[in-house]
N, C-alpha and C positions, 0 to 999 in steps of 0.2 A: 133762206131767211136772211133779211138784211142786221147784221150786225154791228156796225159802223159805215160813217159814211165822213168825209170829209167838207171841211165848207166849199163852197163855188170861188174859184178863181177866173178872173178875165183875161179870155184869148187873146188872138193875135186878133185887130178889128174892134169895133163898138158892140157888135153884136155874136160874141164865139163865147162861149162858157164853159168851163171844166172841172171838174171835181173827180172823185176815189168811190169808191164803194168797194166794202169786205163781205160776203154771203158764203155763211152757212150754208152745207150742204153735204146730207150725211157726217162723214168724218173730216171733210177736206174744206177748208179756207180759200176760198177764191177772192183774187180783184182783180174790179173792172172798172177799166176809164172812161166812166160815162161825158158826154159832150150835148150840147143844147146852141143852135142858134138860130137865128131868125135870117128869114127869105121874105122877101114878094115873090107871091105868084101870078102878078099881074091885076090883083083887086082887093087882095088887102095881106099884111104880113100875119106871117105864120112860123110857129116854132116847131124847130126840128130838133128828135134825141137821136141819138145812138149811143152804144155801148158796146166795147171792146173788153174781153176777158183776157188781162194782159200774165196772172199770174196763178197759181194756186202751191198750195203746199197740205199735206197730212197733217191732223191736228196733232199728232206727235213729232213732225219735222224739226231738228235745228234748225233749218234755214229759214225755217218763220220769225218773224219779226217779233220782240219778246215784248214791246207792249201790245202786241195784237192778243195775246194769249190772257189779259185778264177781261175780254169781251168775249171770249169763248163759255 
């Protein structure tokens, strides 16, 4: 379950995008650095995501980030 999400920032390019996302899942807080950008594939441009799960933590961890804990 998505919990927070941060705004879109621009990459390195015209067309590279990035932003955060925090999910809920069971007890433990994950984020993941979502990314979007645009290609030709030869007959018209197209947008591409992905998403990298860069960290998570126990919803009882100190090492979570204390404002993330009032969106829990």
């Amino acid at each position: 379950m998505l919990i927070y999400q941060t705004k879109e920032k621009k990459g390195y390019g015209k067309q590279n995008y990035y932003w955060n996302e925090y999910h809920l899942e069971d007890d433990t807080v994950s984020k993941h650095r979502c990314h979007r950008q645009k290609f030709f594939d030869g007959h018209e441009n197209n947008w591409e995501t992905d998403e990298t799960r860069t960290d998570s933590w126990k919803i009882d961890d100190p090492d979570m980030p204390d404002w993330l804990n009032k969106y829990i």
